[in-house]
N, C-alpha and C positions, 0 to 999 in steps of 0.2 A: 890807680888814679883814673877818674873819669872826666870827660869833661865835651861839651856841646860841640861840633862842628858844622860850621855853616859855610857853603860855599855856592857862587855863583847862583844866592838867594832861594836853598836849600839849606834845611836843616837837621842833622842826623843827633839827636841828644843822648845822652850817657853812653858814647861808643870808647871803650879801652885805647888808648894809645898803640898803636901798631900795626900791622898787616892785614889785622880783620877790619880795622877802624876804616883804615885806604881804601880796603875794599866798598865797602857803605857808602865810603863818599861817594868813589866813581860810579857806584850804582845809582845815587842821588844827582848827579851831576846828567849821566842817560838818560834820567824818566823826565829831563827836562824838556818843553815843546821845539820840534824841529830848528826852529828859528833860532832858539837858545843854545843849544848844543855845538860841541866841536868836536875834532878828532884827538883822541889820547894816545901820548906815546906807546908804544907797543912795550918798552919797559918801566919798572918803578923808579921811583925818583932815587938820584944818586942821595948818596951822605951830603946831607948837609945841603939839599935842595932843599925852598920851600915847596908847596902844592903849585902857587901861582907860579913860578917858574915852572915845575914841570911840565903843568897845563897849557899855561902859557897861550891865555883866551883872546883871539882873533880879531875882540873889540876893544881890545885894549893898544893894538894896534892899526885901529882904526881912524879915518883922518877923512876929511872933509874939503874940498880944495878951498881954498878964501874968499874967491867970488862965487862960489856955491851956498854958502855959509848962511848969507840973509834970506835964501829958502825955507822961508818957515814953514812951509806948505801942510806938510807931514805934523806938524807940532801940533798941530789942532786936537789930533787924535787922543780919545778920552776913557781906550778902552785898554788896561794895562795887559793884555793878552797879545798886545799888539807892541809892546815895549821895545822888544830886540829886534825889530822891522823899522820901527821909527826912530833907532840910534842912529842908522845908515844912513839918515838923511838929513837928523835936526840935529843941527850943531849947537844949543840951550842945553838936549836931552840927552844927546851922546858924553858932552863933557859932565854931565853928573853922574850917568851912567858908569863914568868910568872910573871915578872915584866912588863911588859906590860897589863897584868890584873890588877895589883894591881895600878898600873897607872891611869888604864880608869877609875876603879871604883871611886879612889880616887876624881878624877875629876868630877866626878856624882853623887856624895855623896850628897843629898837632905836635909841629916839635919847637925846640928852641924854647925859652922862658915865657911862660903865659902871662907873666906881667907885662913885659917886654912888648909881646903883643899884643895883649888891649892895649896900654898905650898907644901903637901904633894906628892899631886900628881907631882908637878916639881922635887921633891928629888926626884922620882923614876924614871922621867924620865931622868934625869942626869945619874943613876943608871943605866939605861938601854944602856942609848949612850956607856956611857964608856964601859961596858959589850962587846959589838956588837965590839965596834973600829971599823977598818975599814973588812965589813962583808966579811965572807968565805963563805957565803953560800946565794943562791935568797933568801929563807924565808928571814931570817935573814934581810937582805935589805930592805925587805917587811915590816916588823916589823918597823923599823928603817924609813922605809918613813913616816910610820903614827905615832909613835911616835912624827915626827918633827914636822908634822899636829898639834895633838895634845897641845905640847910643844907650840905652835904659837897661839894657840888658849887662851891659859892661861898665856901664858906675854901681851897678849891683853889685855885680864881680868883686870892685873895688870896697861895697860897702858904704860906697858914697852915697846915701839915702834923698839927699832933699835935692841933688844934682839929678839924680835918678828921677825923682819925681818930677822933676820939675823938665825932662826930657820926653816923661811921660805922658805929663798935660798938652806938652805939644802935638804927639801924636794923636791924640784923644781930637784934639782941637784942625789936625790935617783929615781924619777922618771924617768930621763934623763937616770940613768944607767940600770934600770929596762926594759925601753923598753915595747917592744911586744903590742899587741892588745889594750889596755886600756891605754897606754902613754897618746896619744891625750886628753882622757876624764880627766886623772888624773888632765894633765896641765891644762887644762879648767881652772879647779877647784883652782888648787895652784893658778894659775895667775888672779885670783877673791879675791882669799883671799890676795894673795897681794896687789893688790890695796886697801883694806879694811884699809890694814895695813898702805897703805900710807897716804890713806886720814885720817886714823888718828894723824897720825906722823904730818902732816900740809904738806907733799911734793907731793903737787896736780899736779905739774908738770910732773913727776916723773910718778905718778897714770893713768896718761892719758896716758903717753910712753905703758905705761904695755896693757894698756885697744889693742892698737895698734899692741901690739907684739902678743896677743892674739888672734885677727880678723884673720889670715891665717889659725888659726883650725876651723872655721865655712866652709872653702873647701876643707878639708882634706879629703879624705874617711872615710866614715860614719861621716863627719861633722855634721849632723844635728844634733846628739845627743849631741855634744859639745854646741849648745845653751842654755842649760840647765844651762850652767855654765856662759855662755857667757852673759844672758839674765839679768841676777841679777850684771852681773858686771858691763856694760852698763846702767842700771839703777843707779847702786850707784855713778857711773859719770855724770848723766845727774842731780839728783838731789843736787849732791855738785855743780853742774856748777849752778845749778838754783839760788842755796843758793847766790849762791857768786858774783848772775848777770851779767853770761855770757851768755845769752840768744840765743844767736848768734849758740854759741858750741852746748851747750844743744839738741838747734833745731835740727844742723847740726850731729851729733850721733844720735837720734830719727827718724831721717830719712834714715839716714844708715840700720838701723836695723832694721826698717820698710819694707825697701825696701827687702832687706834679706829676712825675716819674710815673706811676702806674696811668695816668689817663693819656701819656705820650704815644707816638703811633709804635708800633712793635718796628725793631729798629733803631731807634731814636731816642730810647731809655740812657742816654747816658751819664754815667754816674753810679747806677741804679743800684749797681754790684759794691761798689767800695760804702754806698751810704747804708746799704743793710747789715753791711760789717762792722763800722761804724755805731749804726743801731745797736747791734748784738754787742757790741765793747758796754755799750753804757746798760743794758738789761742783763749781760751776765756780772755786770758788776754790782748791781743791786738783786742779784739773786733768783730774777724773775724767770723760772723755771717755762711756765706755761707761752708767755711772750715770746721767747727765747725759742720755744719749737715753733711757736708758727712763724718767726723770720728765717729757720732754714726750710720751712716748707715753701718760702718765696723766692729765698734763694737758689735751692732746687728748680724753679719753675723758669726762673730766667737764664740759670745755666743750659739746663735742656742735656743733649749728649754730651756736653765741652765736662771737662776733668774739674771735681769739683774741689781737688785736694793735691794742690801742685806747689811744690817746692819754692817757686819765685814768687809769690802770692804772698805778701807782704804781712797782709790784716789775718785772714782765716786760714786756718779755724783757732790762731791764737786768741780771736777773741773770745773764744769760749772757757781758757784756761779757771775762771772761778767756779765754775761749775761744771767741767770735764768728769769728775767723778760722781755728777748728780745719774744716778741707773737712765733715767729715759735718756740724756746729753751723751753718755757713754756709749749708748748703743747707736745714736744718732751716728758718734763720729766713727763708730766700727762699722758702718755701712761705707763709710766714706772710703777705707782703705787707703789713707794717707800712707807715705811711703816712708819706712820706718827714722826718717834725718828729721820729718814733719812731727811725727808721734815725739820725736827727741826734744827739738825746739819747743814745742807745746808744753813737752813736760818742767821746761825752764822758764817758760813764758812769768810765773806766778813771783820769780824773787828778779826776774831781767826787766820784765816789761815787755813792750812791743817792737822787736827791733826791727830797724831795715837791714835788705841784704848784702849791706856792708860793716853793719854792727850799731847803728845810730839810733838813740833811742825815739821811737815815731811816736806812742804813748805810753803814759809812767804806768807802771805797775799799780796792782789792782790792794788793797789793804786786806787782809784776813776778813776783818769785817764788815767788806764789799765799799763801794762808793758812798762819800758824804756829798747827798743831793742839798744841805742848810749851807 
């Protein structure tokens, strides 16, 4: 089983439950800024410890005297880099703060019943919202955007879709007031997760408006960086359009962002790799032999030295299973020197589909008679 762990506003995704997971976090927990950090027990936590107990974070036992309290002084501060500086001081930001800890952990809590704990952690973030109301202060607001984040993440969990969304709009909506430098990247990000939300709700309609509304920050200043977010959203569209045999859209996204993608600065392609694989699903599914070599001579060109035929690699070179025994496709992937578990999967790819590396089917199997583009 896998599952997200976020602590002390880090987040370590699909890490196994156990001793290597502990490990990641604490490693997540170090790369944190001076200010943020504490000291870690010298041993792992007993049976039946949480995280936050073992950890047991220094602001959480933090306190304020009474007549220090109406110091707002510090509060003013509008640059969240500066957050775990100005708990110390502002008593509005500290006590959010600190449910806000108790929140993330809760949520990242590795043992004990994972229902058990989002719940938990949704009481606190409730706790937090009302806390904040509507904020007096940036931190504060700050807190309160990624709390929503948060909060949106674990009505997911639950499946609760239009709670989700509607956790969603808020953060969208603390962003929009936040402003400044990182708007743009923030949105990326909301309006990715948004569509997650949608496509899981069933309102594919809906999910595509977003995908939309989203494509004007890939030429915003400093756009490119917004591919990062944009790259995974695009994707999760083009494969629910796969699922649902819209061939047509699929393409016509993929090639959007392809097209994008190649005028981005080197670096900053990202995406670039899972959408030419993507491409190659839907051309070796109609057979297109000639198309089909010049996407791995692209793919070549953006791999460079890196392994172009690796076991954890989800998409390729499964997508070429329609035409694996086309002679020039054949010789393509006997260059590639896939490692014989690769050459296996591939060889099952044609009656399994596309599976992930837990067995899940990512896209449906291909028909003998290649894809119906009507």
């Amino acid at each position: 089983m896998t599952r997200m762990i976020c602590l002390a506003n880090m987040c370590i995704g699909g890490m196994r439950r156990g001793p290597r997971r502990l490990l990641f976090a604490i490693l997540a927990l170090t790369a944190l800024p001076a200010s943020a950090q504490w000291s870690f027990p010298s041993e792992p936590p007993k049976p039946g410890q949480t995280l936050l107990e073992w950890s047991d974070p220094p602001l959480l036992e933090h306190d304020i005297p009474p007549e220090r309290r109406s110091d707002v002084t510090s509060c003013a501060e509008t640059h969240e880099t500066r957050l775990e500086e100005v708990v110390l001081t502002c008593w509005p930001v500290l006590q959010a703060y600190k449910l806000f800890l108790r929140m993330d952990f809760a949520a990242g809590e590795p043992s004990g019943d994972p229902q058990a704990n989002r719940r938990m952690a949704l009481g606190y973030a409730d706790q937090l919202i009302d806390l904040i109301g509507e904020p007096e202060w940036p931190l504060q607001r700050h807190i309160l955007m990624k709390a929503y984040l948060r909060q949106a993440d674990l009505l997911a969990e639950e499946q609760q879709w239009e709670m989700a969304l509607t956790a969603n709009a808020k953060q969208i909506a603390a962003i929009e007031a936040l402003g400044g430098y990182d708007r743009d990247f923030r949105m990326a990000f909301a309006l990715a997760k948004r569509t997650d939300l949608l496509l899981g709700a069933g309102q594919r309609d809906e999910a595509r408006a977003v995908l939309e509304q989203a494509r004007p920050l890939l030429t915003r200043p400093d756009g490119e960086r917004n591919g990062w977010a944009f790259s995974s959203h695009n994707e999760a569209i083009v494969k629910d359009a796969i699922r649902q045999g819209d061939l047509a859209y699929a393409e016509t996204m993929l090639d959007r962002y392809l097209d994008y993608a190649r005028g981005a600065p080197k670096g900053m392609q990202f995406g670039s790799l899972d959408a030419l694989d993507l491409k190659l699903y839907l051309v070796a599914g109609r057979k297109d032999v000639a198309t089909a070599l010049h996407l791995l001579d692209d793919r070549m060109a953006i791999l460079g030295d890196h392994d172009p035929c690796f076991y954890g690699n989800v998409l390729f070179p499964y997508v070429l299973a329609p035409i694996r025994g086309v002679p020039a496709i054949a010789a393509r992937i006997a260059e590639l020197q896939c490692p014989p578990k690769v050459m296996a999967k591939l060889a099952r790819t044609p009656e399994t589909g596309i599976l992930s590396n837990d067995g899940k089917v990512i896209l449906p199997k291909i028909p003998d008679g290649g894809l119906d583009w009507d």
